[in-house]
C-alpha positions as CSV (number, residue, x, y, z in Angstrom):
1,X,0.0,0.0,0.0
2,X,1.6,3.1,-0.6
3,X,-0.8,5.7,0.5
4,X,-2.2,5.4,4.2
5,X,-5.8,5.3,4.2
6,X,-6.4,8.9,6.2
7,X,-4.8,10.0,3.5
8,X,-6.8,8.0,0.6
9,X,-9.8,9.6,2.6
10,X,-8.6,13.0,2.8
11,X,-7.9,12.9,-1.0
12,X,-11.2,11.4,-1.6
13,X,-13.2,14.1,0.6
14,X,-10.7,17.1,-1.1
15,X,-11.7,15.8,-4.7
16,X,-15.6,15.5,-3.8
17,X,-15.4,19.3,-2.3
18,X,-13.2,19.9,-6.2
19,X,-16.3,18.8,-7.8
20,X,-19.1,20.6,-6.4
21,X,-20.4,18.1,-3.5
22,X,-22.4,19.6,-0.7
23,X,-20.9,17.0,1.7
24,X,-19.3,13.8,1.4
25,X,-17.9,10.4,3.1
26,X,-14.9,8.3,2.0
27,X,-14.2,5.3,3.2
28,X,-10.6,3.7,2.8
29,X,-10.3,-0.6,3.4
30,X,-7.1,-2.6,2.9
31,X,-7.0,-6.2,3.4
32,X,-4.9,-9.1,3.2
33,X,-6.5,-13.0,3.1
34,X,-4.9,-16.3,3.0
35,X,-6.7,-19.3,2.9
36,X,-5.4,-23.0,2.0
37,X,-7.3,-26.4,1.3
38,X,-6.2,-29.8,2.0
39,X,-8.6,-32.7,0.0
40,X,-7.8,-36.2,-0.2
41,X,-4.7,-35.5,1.7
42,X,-3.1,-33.2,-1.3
43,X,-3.2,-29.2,-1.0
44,X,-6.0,-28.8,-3.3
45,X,-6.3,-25.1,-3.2
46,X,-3.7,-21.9,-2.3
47,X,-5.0,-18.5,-2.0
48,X,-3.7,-15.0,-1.7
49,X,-5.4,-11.7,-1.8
50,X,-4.3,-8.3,-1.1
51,X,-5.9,-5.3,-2.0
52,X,-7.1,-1.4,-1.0
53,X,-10.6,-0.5,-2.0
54,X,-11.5,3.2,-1.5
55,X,-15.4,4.4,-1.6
56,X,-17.0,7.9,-1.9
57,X,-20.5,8.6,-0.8
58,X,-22.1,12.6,-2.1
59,X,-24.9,14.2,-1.3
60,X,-27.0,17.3,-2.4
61,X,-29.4,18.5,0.0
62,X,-31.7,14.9,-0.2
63,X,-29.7,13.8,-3.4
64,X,-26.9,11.2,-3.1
65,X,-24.9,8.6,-5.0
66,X,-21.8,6.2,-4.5
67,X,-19.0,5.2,-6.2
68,X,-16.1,2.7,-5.7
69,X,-12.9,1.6,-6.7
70,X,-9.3,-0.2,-6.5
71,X,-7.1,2.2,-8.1
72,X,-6.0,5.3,-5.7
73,X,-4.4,7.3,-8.2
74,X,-4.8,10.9,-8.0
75,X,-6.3,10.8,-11.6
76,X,-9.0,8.1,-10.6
77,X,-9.9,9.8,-7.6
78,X,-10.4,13.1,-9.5
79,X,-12.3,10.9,-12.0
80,X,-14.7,8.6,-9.1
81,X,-15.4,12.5,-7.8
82,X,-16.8,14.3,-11.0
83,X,-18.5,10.9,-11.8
84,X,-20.5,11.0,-8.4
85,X,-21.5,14.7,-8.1
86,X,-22.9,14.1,-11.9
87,X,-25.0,10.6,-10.3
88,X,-25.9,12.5,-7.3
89,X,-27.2,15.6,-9.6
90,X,-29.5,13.2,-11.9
91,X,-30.5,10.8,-8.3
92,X,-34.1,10.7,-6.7
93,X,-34.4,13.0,-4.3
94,X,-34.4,11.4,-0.9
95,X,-35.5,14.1,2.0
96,X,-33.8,11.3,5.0
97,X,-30.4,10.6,3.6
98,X,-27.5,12.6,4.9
99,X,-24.5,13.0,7.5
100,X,-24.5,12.9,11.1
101,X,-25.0,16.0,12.9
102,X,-21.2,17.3,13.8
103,X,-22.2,17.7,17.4
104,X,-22.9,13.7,17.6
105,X,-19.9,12.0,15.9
106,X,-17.7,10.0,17.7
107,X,-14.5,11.9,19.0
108,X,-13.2,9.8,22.0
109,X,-12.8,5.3,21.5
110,X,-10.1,3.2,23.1
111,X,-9.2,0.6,20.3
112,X,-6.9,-0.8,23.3
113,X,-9.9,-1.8,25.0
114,X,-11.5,-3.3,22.0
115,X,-7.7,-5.5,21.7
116,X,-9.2,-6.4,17.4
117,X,-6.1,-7.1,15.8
118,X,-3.2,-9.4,16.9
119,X,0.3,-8.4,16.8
120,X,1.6,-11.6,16.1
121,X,3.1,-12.2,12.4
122,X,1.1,-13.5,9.7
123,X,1.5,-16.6,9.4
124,X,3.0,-18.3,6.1
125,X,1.4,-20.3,3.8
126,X,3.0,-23.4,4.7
127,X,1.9,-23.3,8.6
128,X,-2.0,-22.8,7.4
129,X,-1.2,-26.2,5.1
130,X,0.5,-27.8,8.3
131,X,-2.8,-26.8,10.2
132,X,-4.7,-28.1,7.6
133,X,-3.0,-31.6,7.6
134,X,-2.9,-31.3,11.3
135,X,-6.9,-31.2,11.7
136,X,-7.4,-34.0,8.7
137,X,-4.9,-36.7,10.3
138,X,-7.1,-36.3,13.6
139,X,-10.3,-36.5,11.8
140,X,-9.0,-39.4,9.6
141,X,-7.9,-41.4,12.4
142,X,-11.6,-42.1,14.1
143,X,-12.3,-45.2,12.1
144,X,-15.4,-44.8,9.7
145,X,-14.2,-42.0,8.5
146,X,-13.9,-42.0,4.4
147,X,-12.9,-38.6,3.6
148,X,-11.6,-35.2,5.1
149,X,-11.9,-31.4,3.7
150,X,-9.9,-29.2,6.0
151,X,-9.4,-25.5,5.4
152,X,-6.9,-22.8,7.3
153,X,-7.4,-19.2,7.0
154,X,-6.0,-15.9,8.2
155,X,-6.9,-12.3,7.0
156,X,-6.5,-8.8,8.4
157,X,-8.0,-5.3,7.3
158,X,-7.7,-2.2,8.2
159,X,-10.5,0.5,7.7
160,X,-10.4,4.5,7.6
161,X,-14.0,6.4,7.6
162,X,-14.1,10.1,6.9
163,X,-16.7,12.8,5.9
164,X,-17.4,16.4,5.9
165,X,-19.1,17.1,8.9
166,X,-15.5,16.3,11.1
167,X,-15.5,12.8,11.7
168,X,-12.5,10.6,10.7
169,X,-11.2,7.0,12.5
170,X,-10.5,4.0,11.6
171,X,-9.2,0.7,12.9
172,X,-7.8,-2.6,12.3
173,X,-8.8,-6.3,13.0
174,X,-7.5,-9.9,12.1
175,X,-9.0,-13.6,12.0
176,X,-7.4,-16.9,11.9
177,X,-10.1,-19.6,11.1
178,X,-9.4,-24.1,11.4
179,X,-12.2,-26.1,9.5
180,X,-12.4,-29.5,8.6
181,X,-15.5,-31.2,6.9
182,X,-15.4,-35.1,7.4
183,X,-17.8,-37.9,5.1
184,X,-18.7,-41.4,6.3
185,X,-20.5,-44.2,4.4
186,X,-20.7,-43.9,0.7
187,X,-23.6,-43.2,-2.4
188,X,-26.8,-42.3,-0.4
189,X,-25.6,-43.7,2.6
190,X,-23.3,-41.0,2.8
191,X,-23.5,-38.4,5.6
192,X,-21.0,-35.6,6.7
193,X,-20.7,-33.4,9.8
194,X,-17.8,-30.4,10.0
195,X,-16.3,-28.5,13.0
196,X,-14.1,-25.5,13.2
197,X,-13.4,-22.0,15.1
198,X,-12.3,-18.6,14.3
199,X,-10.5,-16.2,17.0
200,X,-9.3,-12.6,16.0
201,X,-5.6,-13.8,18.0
202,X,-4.0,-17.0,16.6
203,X,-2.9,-17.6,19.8
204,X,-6.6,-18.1,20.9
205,X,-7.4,-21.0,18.2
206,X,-7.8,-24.6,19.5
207,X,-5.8,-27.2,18.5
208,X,-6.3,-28.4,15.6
209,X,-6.3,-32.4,16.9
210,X,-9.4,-31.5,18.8
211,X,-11.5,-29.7,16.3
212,X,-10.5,-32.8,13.5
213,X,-11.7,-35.6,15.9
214,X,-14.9,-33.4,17.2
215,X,-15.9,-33.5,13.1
216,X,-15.7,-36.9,12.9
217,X,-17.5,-37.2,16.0
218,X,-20.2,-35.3,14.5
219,X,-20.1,-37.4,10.7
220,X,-20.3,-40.7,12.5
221,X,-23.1,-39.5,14.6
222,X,-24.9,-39.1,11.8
223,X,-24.4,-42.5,9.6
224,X,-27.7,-44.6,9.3
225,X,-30.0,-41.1,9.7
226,X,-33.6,-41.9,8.7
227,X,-36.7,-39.7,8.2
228,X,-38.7,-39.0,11.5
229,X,-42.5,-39.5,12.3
230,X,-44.7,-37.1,11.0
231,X,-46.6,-35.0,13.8
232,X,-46.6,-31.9,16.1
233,X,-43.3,-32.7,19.1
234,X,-40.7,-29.9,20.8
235,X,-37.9,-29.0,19.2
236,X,-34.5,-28.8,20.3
237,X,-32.5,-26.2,18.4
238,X,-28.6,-27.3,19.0
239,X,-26.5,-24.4,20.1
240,X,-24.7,-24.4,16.3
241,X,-28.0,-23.4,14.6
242,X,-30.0,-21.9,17.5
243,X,-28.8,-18.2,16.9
244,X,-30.7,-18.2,13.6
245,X,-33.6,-18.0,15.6
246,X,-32.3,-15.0,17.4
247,X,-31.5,-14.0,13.4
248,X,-34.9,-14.2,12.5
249,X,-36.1,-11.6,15.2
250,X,-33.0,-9.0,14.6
251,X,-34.3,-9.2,10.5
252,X,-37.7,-8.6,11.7
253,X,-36.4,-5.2,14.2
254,X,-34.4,-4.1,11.5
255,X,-35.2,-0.2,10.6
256,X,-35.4,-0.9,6.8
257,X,-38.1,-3.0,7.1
258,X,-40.0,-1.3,9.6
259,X,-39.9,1.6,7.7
260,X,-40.8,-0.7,4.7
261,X,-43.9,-2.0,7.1
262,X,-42.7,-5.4,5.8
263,X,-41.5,-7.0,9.2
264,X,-43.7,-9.3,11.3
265,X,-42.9,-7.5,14.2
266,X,-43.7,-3.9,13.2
267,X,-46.7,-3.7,15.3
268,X,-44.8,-4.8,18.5
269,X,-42.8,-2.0,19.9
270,X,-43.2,-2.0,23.8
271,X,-45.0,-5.9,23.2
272,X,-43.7,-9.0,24.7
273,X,-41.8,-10.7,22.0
274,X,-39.8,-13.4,23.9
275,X,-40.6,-15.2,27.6
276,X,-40.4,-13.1,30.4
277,X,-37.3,-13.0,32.1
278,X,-34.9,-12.9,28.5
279,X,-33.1,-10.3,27.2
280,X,-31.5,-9.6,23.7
281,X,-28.8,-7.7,24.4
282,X,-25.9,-5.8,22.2
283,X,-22.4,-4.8,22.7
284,X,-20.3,-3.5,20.3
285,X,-17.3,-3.3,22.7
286,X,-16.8,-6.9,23.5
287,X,-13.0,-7.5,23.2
288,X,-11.0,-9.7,20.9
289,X,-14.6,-10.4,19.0
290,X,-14.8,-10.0,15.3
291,X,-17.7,-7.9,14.7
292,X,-17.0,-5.2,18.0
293,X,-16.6,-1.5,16.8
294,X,-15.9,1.7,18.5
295,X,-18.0,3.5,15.9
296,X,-20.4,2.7,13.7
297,X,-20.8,2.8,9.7
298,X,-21.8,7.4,9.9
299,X,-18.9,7.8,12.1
300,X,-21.4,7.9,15.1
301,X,-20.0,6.3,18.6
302,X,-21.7,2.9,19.6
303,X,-23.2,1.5,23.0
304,X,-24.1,-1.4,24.1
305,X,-28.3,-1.7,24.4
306,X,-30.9,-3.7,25.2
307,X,-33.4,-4.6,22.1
308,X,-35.7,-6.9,24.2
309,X,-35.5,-6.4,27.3
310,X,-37.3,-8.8,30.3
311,X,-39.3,-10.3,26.9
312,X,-40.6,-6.6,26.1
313,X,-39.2,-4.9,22.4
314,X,-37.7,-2.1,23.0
315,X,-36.8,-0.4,20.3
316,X,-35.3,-1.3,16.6
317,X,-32.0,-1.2,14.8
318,X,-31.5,2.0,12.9
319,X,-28.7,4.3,10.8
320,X,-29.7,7.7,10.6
321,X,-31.9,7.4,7.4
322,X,-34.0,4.8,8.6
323,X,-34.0,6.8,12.1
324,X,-35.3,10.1,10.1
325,X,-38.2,8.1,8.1
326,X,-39.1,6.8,11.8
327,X,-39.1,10.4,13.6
328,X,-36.3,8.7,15.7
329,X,-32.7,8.6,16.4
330,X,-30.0,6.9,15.1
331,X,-28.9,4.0,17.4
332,X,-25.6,3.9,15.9
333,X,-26.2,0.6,13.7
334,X,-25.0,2.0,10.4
335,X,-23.0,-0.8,8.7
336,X,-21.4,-0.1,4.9
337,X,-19.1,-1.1,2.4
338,X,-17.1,1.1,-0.2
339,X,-19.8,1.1,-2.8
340,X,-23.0,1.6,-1.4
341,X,-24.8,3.9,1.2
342,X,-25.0,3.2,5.2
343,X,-27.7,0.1,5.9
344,X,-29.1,-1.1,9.3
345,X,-27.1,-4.2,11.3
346,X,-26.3,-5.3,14.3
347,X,-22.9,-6.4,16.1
348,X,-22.0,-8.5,18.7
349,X,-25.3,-10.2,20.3
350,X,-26.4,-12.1,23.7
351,X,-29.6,-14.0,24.5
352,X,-29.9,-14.5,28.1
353,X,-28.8,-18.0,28.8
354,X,-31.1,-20.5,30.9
355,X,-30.3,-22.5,34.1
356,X,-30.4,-25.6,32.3
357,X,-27.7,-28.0,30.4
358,X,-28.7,-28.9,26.7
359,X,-28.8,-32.6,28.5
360,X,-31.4,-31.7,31.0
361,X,-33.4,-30.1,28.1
362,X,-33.0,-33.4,26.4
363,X,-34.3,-35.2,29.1
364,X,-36.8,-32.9,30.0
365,X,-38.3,-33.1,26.1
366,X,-39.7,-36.1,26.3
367,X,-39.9,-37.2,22.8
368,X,-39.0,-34.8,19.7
369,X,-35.9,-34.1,17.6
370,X,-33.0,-32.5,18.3
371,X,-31.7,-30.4,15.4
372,X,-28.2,-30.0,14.4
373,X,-28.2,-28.7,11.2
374,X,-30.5,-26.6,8.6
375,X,-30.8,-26.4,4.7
376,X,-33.3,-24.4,2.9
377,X,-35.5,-21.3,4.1
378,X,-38.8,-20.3,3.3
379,X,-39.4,-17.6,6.3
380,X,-42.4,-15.3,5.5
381,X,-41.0,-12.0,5.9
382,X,-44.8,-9.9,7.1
383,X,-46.3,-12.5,8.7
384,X,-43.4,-15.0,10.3
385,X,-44.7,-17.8,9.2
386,X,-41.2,-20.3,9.4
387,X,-40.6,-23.3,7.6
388,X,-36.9,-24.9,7.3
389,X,-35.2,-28.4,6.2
390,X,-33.5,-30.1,9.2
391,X,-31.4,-32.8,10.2
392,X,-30.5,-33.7,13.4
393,X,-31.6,-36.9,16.2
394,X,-34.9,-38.1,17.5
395,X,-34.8,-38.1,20.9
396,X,-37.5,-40.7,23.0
397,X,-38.5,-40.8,26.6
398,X,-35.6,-38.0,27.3
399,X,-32.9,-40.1,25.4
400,X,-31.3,-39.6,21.8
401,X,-32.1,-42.4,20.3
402,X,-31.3,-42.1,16.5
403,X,-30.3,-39.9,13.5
404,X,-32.8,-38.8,11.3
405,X,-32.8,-36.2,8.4
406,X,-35.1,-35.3,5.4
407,X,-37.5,-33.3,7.9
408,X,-39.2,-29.8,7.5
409,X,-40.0,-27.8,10.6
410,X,-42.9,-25.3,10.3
411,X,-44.7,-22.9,12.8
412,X,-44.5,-19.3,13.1
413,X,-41.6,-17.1,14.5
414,X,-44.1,-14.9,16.8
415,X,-45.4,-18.5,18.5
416,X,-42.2,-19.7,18.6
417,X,-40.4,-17.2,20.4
418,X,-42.6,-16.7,22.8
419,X,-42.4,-20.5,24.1
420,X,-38.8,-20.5,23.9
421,X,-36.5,-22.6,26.5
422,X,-32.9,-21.7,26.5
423,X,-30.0,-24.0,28.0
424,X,-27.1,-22.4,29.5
425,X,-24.3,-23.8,26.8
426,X,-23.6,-20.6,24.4
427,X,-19.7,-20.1,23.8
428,X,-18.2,-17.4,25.1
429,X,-16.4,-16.5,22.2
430,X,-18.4,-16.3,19.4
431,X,-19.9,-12.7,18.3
432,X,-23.4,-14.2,18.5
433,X,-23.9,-15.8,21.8
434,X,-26.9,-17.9,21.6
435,X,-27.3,-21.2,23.2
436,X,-29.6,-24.1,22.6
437,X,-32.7,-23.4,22.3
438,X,-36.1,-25.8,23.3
439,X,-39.4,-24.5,21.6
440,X,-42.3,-27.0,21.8
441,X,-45.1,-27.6,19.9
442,X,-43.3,-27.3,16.7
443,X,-45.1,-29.2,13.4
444,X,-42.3,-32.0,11.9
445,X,-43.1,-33.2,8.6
446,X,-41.0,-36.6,7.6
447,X,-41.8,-39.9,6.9
C-alpha cells in the first residue's frame, strides 16, 4: 500500500469538495486474506489476496450517489469524484439521507480496549497447510471415517472512515479460522458433519487435533440417519444453529423493514416478543470479538443496548436514514461497504442464557428431535410464518435415540419465540452468543 488510508480519505473528501459536493464520506479498506485447502490428503487449493478498495458517498441537499474503486491514483480519484457529483445531480431526491450531525460524531474510542487485531506475524502459507493436515490426520484417524476437507485461513483489514461534517477514524482487526469437513458411508448412505473455530488472536485457536476428531465425531453420529414420524413434538434447536432464531427476530427489528412496514414485528414496539425473564442484548465493545466497533458505519459512537428487554421490544436497529423516516434517532447501527450507502445491522449479540444444560433439556423433552443442522428457508418476511429443512436426532422418553434427516420444521416465529427454552451452553467466544434453544409444539413433517 503506498498511500495510508487517512490520506486516501482526505484525498477522496478534497476531490468530492473539487467537484461541487455539498458533503461527502470516503471510506478507505485494505486487506490481506490467505486461505489454503487440504482434499484427499493433497493441498488442493492456495489463495492470496491483497488489496485497497476506496469508496466515496455525495450528497445534495436529499440527493446522493456512490462510487467505488481499487485504483487510488490521484487521476482516478479526481475521476470517481466528478463521476458522483454528476450521479448525485441526476438521483431521486431522498428528504432522509445525509450526514450525522457534527455535534454527535464520535470523537473519543479506546481501540486498546476493543484488543481487534493481533500483533503476532502473519502466518505463512505453509503453517496454514500444516494446520490443515494437522486437523485432517485427527479426523482421519476415528475409524469410519472416508474422507476429510480441511481449510486454514488468516486475514486482516484495516478501515479509515471520513466525511465532511469532522469525523475521521479508523481501525484494524484480524482472523485466523481451522475447518475440517469429514464424510462417512458412501452413495446415499453417505453423511457428513464439519467442526471449526475462528478467533481474531491465533494464539486463541484450538488445536487443531481436537477440532478434526470433534468433526468426525459429528459425521459418524450421523451414519444410518432416517426420516422421523410425522406430527406436532418440541424441538430442540442445538446451540450451532440456535442463533438463527435470534437472526430471524434482529431481521424482523431491522429499521429498513420497519420503515418498509414489511416485518412481522412492526406492530410490537413495547409488546412481549420473547418469555419473560430474557433479554437480547448488544455490545459492540466486547474484546477480541470480530464484529466489536468503536464507531459505527456514519462515524457515530456505539453503545451497548438492550433490544428486548425482560421479553418486552424495546426499540429497533437503525442508521440515521431509517432513524429520520421513523421520527427517531439513530442507534448507531450503520453498517457499509465502499460502494454503497450506510444500511441497518447489528454487532455482537447475547440472548440471556437458561439454568439448564442442553442434557437436561433433552431429558426434560420427552420425545421430539433435536436439530443439528438446517438447509433451505422459506421464512415469511410480514407475517413470520417459518418453515426450514432439518437434520439432526430423535430423541424418545428424554434419550437420543437415532439420527434422522429429510424433515421440515414449520410454525411461526411470533409463536415460537414466545415458548422458547434456552440452556445455559452458548460459547463465550463467538460474536453471536446464543445457546440451545427448546421451543415446543413445533409441526415435523418426515416420513
Amino acid at each position: 500500500m503506498t498511500a495510508s488510508l487517512p490520506d486516501l480519505t482526505a484525498r477522496l473528501l478534497d476531490a468530492a469538495r473539487k467537484a461541487g459536493a455539498e458533503a461527502a464520506d470516503a471510506l478507505a479498506i485494505h486487506g490481506t486474506s490467505t486461505t489454503i485447502d487440504v482434499r484427499r490428503g493433497a493441498l488442493e487449493q492456495a489463495e492470496r489476496a491483497e488489496g485497497t478498495e476506496i469508496g466515496l458517498r455525495v450528497l445534495f441537499g436529499g440527493k446522493q450517489a456512490c462510487v467505488s474503486s481499487s485504483d487510488i491514483s490521484d487521476r482516478t480519484i479526481a475521476a470517481l469524484a466528478e463521476r458522483a457529483v454528476a450521479m448525485a445531480r441526476e438521483a431521486p431526491n431522498d428528504p432522509y439521507a445525509g450526514l450525522a450531525d457534527p455535534d454527535a460524531i464520535a470523537r473519543d474510542w479506546n481501540l486498546a480496549a476493543l484488543d481487534l487485531a493481533d500483533p503476532a506475524p502473519e502466518p505463512d502459507a505453509a503453517t496454514l497447510e500444516s494446520d490443515c493436515r494437522a486437523v485432517e490426520a485427527a479426523a482421519l484417524a476415528a475409524h469410519g471415517i472416508t474422507q476429510v476437507e480441511a481449510s486454514a485461513g488468516y486475514s486482516a483489514r484495516a478501515m479509515h472512515l471520513a466525511a465532511s461534517n469532522g469525523f475521521s477514524g479508523g481501525y484494524a482487526r484480524t482472523s485466523r479460522s481451522l475447518s475440517a469437513v469429514a464424510f462417512t458411508g458412501e452413495g446415499t448412505g453417505m453423511e457428513r458433519d464439519w467442526a471449526g473455530e475462528s478467533r481474531t488472536y491465533q494464539s486463541d485457536l484450538p488445536d487443531a487435533a481436537g477440532i478434526g476428531a470433534l468433526a468426525a465425531e459429528r459425521a459418524l453420529s450421523r451414519a444410518g440417519a432416517v426420516k422421523p414420524v410425522t406430527g406436532t413434538y418440541p424441538v430442540l434447536f442445538d446451540e450451532r444453529i440456535a442463533s438463527s432464531l435470534i437472526g430471524h427476530l434482529l431481521s424482523a427489528v431491522n429499521g429498513a423493514a420497519i420503515a418498509r412496514g414489511a416485518s412481522w414485528l412492526r406492530d410490537a414496539l413495547g409488546q412481549q416478543v420473547l418469555p419473560t425473564g430474557l433479554s437480547v442484548i448488544e455490545d459492540p465493545h466486547r474484546p477480541r470479538i470480530g464484529a466489536s466497533r468503536p464507531f459505527d458505519g456514519e462515524g457515530l459512537p456505539t453503545r451497548r443496548r438492550a433490544i428486548v428487554e425482560d421479553g418486552i421490544l424495546t426499540g429497533w436497529t437503525l442508521d440515521l436514514a431509517t432513524g429520520r423516516k421513523l421520527g427517531l434517532p439513530s442507534t448507531a447501527n450503520a453498517a457499509r461497504g465502499t460502494s454503497a450507502p450506510p444500511s441497518p445491522s447489528t454487532s455482537n449479540i447475547d440472548l440471556t442464557p437458561g439454568t439448564r444444560t442442553r442434557d437436561d433439556l433433552i431429558r426434560d423433552m420427552g420425545t421430539g428431535l433435536l436439530v443439528t443442522s438446517m438447509i433451505g428457508s422459506t421464512i415469511n418476511p410480514t407475517t413470520g410464518d417459518y418453515s426450514r429443512g432439518a437434520a439432526g436426532f430423535w430423541v424418545q422418553n428424554g434419550v437420543i435415540s437415532h439420527p434422522v434427516n429429510e424433515c421440515t420444521i414449520a410454525g411461526n416465529l411470533r409463536d415460537m419465540l414466545l415458548r422458547l427454552i434456552p440452556a445455559n451452553d452458548a460459547r463465550a467466544h463467538l460474536s453471536t452468543r446464543v445457546p440451545s434453544c427448546l421451543i415446543d409444539g413445533l409441526t415435523l413433517a418426515g416420513a
